[in-house]
Backbone as CSV, one residue per row, in Angstrom:
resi,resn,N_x,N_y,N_z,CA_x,CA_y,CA_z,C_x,C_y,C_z
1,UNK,-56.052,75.368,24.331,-57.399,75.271,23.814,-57.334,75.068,22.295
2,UNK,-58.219,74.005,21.752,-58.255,73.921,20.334,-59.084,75.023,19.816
3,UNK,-58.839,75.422,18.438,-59.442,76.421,17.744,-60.576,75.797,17.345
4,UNK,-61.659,76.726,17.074,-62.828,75.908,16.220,-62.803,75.885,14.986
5,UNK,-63.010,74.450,14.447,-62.893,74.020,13.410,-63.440,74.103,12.575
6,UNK,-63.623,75.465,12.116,-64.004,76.438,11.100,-64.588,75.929,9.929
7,UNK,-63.308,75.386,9.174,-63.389,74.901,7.961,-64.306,73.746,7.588
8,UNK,-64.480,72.792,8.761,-65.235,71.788,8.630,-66.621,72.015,9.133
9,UNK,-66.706,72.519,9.812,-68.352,73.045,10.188,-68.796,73.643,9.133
10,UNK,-67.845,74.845,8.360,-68.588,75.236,7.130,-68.788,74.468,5.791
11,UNK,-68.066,73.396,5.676,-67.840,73.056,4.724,-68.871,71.348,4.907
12,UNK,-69.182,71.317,5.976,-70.370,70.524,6.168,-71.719,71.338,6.245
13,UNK,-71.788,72.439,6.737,-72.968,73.511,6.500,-73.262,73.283,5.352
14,UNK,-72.989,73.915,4.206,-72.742,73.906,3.130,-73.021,72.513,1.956
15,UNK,-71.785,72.080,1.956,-72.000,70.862,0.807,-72.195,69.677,1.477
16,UNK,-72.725,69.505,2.964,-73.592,68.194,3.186,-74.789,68.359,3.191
17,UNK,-74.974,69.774,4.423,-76.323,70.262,4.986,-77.053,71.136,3.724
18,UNK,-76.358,71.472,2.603,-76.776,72.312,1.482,-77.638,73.819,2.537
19,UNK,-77.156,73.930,2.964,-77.106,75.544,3.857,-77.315,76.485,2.849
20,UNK,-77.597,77.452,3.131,-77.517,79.047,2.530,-76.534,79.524,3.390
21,UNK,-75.396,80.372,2.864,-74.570,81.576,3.678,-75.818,81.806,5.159
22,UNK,-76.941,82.492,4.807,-77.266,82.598,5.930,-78.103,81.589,6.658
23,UNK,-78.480,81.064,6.515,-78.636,79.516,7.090,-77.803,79.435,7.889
24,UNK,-76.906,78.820,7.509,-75.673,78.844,8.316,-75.218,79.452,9.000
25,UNK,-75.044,80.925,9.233,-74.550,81.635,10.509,-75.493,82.389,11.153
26,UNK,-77.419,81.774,10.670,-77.846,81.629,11.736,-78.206,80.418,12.574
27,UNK,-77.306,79.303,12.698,-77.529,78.435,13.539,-76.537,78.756,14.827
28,UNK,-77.121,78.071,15.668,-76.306,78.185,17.061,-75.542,77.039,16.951
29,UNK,-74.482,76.681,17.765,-72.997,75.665,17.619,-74.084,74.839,18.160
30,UNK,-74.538,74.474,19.416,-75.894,73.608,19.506,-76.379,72.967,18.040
31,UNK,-77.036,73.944,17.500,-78.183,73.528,15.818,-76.566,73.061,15.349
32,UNK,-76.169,73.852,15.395,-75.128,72.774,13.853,-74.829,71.527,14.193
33,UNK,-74.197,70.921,15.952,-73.695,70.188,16.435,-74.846,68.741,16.262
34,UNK,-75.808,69.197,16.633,-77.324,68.556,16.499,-77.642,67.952,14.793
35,UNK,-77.217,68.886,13.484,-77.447,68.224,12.282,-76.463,67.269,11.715
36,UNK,-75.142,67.823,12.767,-74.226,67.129,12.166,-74.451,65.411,12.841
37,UNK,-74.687,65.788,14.190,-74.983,64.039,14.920,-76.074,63.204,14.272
38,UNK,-77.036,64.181,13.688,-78.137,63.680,12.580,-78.024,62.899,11.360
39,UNK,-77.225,63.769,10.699,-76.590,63.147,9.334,-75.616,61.816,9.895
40,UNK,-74.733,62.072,10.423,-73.800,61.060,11.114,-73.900,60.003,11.233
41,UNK,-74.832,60.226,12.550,-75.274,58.986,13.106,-74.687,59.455,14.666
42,UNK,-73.740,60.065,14.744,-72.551,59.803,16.024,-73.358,60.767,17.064
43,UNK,-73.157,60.640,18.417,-73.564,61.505,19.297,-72.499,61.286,20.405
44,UNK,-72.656,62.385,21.291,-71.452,63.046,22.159,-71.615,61.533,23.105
45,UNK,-69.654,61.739,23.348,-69.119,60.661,23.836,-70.229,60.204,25.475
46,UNK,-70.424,58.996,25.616,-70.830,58.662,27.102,-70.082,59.441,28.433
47,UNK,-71.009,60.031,29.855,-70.122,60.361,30.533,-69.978,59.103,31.944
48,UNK,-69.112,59.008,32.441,-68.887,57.608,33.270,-70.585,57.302,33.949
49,UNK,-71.021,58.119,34.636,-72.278,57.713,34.677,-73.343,57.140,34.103
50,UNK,-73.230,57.425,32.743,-74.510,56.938,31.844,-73.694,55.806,31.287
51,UNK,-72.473,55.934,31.277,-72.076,54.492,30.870,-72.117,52.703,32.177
52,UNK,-71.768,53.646,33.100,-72.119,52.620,33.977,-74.092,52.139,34.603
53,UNK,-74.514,53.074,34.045,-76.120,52.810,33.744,-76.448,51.648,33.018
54,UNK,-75.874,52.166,31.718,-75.699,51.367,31.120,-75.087,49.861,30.685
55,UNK,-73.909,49.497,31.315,-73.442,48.425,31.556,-74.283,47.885,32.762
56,UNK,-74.531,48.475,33.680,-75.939,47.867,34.845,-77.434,47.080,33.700
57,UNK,-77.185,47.829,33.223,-79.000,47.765,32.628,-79.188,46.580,31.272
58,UNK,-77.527,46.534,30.797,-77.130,45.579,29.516,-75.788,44.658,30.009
59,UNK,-75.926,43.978,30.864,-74.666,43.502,31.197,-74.150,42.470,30.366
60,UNK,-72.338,42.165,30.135,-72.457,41.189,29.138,-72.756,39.886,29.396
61,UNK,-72.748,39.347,30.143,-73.143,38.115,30.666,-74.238,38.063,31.358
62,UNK,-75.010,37.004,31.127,-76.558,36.521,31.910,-76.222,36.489,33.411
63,UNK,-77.291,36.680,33.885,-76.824,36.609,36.356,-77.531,35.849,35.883
């Protein structure tokens, strides 16, 4: 199991999210995970299902 990555959650809390100490350890891994995909841009990887939705719904070639 990977450790949680402490340093970077806080250190994006902090000097991206400009957090307060407590700000910050009152968010849930949810809220932080959520500002960080915000600021980003990035959101949690596709799971085979929604990706094959998706290739259904956007296919690369015209039928």
């Amino acid at each position: 199991m990977t450790p949680f990555p402490w340093k970077q959650a806080i250190g994006f809390g902090f000097g991206v999210l400009k957090l307060s100490p407590e700000q910050f350890w009152r968010m849930t891994p949810r809220e932080l995970a959520y500002a960080i995909a915000a600021v980003t841009g990035r959101s949690a990887p596709l799971d085979r299902d929604a990706l094959t939705n998706l290739m259904t719904r956007y296919p690369d070639e015209l039928r």
